[in-house]
C-alpha positions in Angstrom: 198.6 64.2 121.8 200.7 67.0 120.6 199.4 70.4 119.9 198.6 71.6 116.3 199.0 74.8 114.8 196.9 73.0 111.4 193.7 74.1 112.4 191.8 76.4 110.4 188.3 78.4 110.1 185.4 77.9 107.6 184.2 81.4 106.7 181.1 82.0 104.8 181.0 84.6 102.1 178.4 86.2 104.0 179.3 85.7 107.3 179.3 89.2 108.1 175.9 90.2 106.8 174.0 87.1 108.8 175.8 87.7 112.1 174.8 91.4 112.1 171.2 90.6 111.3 171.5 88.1 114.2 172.4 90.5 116.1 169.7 92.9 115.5 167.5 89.6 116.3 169.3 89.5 119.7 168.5 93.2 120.0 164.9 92.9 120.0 165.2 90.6 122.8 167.6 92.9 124.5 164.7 95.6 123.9 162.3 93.3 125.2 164.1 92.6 128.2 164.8 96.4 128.9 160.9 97.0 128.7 160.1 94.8 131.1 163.2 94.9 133.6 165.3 97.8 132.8 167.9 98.7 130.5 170.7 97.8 132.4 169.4 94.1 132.3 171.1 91.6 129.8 169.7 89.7 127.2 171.0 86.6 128.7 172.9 85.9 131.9 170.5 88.2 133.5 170.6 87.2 137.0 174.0 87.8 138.4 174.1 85.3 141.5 177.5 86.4 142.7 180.5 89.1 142.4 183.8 88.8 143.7 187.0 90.1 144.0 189.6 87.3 142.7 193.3 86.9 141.2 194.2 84.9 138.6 198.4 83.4 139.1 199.6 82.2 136.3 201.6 79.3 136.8 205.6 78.5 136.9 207.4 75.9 134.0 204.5 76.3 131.7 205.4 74.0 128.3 206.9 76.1 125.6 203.4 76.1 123.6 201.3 77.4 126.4 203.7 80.3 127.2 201.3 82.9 125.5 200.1 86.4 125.8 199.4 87.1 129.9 200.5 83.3 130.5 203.5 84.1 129.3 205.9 84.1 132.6 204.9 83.7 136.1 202.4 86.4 137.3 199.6 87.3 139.2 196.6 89.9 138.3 193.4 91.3 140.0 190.0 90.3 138.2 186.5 89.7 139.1 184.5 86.9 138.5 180.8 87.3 138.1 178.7 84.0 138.6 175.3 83.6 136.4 172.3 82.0 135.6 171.6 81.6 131.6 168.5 82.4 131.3 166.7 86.2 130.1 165.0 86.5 132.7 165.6 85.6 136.8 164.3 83.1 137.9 164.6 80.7 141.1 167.7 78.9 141.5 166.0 75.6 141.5 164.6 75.8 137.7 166.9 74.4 135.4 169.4 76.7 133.6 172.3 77.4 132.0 175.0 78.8 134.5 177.9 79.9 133.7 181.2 81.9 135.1 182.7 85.2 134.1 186.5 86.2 134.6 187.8 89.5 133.8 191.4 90.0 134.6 192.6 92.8 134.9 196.3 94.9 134.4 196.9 92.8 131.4 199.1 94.7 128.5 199.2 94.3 125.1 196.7 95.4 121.7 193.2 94.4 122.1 190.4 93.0 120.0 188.0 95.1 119.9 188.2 98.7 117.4 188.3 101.6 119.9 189.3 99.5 122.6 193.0 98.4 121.8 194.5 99.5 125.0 192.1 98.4 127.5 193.6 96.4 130.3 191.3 93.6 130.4 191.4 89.7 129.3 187.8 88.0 129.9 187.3 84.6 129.8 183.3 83.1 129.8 182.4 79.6 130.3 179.5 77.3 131.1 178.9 74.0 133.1 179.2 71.8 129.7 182.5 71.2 127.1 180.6 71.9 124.3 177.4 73.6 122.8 174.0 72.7 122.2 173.3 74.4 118.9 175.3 73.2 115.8 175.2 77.3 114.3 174.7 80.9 115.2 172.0 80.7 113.3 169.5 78.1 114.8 171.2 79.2 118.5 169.6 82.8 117.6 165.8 81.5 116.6 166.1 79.6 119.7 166.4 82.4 121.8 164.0 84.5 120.3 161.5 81.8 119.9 161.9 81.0 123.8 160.2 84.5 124.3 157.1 82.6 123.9 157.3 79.0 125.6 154.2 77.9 124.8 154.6 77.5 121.0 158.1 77.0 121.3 158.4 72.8 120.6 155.9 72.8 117.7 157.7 75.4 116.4 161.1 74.2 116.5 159.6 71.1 115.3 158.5 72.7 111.9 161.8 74.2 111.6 164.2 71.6 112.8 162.5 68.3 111.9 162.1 65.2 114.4 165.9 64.1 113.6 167.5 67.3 114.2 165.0 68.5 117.4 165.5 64.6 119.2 169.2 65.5 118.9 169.2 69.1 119.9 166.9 68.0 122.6 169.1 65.3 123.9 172.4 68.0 123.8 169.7 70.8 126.1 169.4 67.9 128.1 173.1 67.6 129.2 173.2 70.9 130.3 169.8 71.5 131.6 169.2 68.7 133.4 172.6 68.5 135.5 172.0 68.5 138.9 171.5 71.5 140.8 174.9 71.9 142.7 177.3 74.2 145.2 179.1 77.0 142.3 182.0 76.1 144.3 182.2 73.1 143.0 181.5 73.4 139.8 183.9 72.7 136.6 182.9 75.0 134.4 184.0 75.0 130.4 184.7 77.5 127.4 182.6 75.2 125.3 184.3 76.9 122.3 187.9 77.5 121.3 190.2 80.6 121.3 193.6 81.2 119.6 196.2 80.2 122.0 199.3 82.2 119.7 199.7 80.3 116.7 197.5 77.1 118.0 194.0 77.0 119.5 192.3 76.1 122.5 189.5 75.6 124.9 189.6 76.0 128.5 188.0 74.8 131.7 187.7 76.7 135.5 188.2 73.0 137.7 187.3 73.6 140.9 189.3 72.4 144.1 186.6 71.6 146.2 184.7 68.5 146.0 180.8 68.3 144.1 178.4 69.5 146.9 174.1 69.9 146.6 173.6 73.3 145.8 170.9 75.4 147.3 167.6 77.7 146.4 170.0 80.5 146.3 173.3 79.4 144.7 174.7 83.3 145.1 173.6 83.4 149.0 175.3 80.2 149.8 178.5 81.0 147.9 178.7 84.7 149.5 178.1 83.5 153.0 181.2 80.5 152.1 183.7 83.4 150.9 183.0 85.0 154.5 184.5 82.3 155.9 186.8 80.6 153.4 188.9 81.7 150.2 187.9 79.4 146.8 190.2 77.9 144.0 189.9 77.3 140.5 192.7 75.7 138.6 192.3 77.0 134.8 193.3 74.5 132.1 193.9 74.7 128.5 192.8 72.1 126.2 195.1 72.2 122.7 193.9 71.8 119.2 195.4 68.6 117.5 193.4 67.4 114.2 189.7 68.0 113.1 189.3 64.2 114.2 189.8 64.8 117.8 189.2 68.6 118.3 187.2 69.9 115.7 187.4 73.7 115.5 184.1 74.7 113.9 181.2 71.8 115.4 180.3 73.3 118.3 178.3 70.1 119.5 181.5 68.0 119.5 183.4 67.5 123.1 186.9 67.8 122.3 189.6 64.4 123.1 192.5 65.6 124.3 194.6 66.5 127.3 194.3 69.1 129.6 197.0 71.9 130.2 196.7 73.5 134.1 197.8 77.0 133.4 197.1 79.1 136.2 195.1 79.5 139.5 191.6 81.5 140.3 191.5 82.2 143.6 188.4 84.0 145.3 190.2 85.4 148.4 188.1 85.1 151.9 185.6 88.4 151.4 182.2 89.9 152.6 179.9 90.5 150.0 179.4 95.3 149.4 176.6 96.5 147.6 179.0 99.0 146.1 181.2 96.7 144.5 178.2 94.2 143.2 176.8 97.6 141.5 180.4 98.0 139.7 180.6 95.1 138.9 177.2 93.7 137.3 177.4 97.3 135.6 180.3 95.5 133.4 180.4 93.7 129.8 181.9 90.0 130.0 182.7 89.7 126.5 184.9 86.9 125.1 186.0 89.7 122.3 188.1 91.5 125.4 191.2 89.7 124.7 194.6 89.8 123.5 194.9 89.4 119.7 196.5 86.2 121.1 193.3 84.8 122.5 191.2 86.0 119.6 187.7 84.1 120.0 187.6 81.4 116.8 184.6 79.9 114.9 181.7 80.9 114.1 179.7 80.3 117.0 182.3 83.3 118.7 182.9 84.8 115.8 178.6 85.5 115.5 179.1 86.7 119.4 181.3 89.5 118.1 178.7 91.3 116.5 175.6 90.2 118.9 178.0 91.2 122.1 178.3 95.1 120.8 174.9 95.3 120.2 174.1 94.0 123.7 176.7 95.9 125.4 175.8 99.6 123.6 171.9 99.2 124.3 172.5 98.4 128.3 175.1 101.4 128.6 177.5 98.7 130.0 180.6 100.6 132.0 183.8 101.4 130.5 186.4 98.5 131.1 188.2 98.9 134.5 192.2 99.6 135.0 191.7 98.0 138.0 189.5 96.8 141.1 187.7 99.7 143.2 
């Protein structure tokens, strides 16, 4: 399939308006988590199961269309990856969770995103163990979250809201993601789940990991920690190219996209032994899909609502200033 630059968003009038009140929703479960655990705790992603030192090489003989931004010669750059459970508050590696995978490269030029925050150095990249979302808008995503505050009440009230249709199928979408097996981070393929600009086309992308599927154990950040003393790890990162609202639709965040996959660069965890020092520097930072070039700018509205709901998460924990490079 060949890449599009056709695709387009669907903006609401009132976007901005709901995704700021969303994000004041997020907020009181930021406030909530602060209460109870600190300030410096996230909302979600709360329990950091690794930090380490990496280096992302971008690859030689790129095709013309992925020559974009940092990928746009040959190259390598520092960056530290953070590994994560999903969930607001830590819990044993065993109970069923969201994890995910945090990249923030560092030493890369060009104007930034963010207002205030043009020249930082930094291009992050997030991404999760499925290829798409669960929640269909920012909007039911958001009730979801706050309504998991209180578990007992939580199905009868997403029944009132959702109706049996919409709840079997949202349901069914948790399921994919929740109930995968509980494996080695190592070996997981991890997955943007939502697109970015890619320069004048768009994109998801996926962290595909060199070693082979493995059980994972009680605690997923031990294991890893005590493999990286012995052993350096490899991600190959892959780009996956818009190409018609059939195949890759821009906005459904439920939908898996069909259509090739791009390797761009490498992700390489070099052989290290775990420092307090550096896991305190690190879990201090923001992972924000809103630190990137204007080339990578996050799209639909599912990122777009993660604008807004990121700043306010990132203000109230008094999350560290982006780095210039490793310490």
């Amino acid at each position: 399939m060949t890449p599009s630059t056709e695709w387009k968003e669907v903006i609401a009038p009132d976007e901005a308006a709901v995704f700021e009140r969303l994000a004041q929703d997020l907020a009181g479960v930021q406030a909530a988590v602060a209460a109870k655990r600190g300030a410096h705790h996230r909302a979600l992603h709360a329990k950091g199961n690794v930090v380490a030192r990496a280096e992302l090489e971008v690859l030689a003989s790129l095709p013309p269309h992925a020559r974009v931004g940092l990928f746009a010669e040959p190259k390598k750059y520092d960056a530290v990856v953070r590994f994560s459970n999903g969930g607001a508050a830590p819990a044993s590696d065993k109970k069923p969770d969201v994890r995910g995978i945090a990249v923030k490269v560092i030493g890369v030029g060009g104007k930034k995103l963010i207002p205030g925050m043009e020249s930082a150095v930094t291009q992050d990249f997030l991404a999760i163990l499925t290829a798409s979302q669960p929640f269909a808008t920012p909007e039911d995503f958001v009730w979801f979250v706050v309504a998991a505050r209180s578990p007992a009440t939580l199905l009868p009230k997403a029944l009132f809201r959702l109706g049996p249709g919409r709840l079997f199928s949202l349901l069914s979408r948790l399921k994919k993601g929740l109930g995968a097996p509980l494996t080695a981070l190592h070996t997981n393929r991890y997955y943007s789940a939502l697109p970015i600009r890619f320069g004048s086309y768009a994109a998801k992308y996926s962290f595909v990991p060199e070693a082979a599927s493995a059980p994972g154990e009680e605690d997923l950040g031990g294991a890893l920690s005590k493999l990286l003393e012995k052993q350096p790890l490899r991600w190959e990162l892959q780009m996956q190219f818009f190409t018609d609202e059939q195949n890759t639709p821009l906005e459904d965040s439920t939908r898996d996209w069909n259509a090739p996959w791009v390797p761009v660069a490498r992700l390489t965890l070099p052989q290290q032994t775990a420092s307090a020092a550096f896991t305190t520097w690190a879990e201090g930072l923001s992972f924000d899909p809103w630190h990137a070039q204007e080339e990578f700018r996050p799209l639909g509205a599912m990122m777009r609502a993660r604008n807004a709901a990121y700043r306010v998460s990132t203000q109230a924990r008094k999350a560290g200033p982006e780095p210039t490079q490793l310490p």
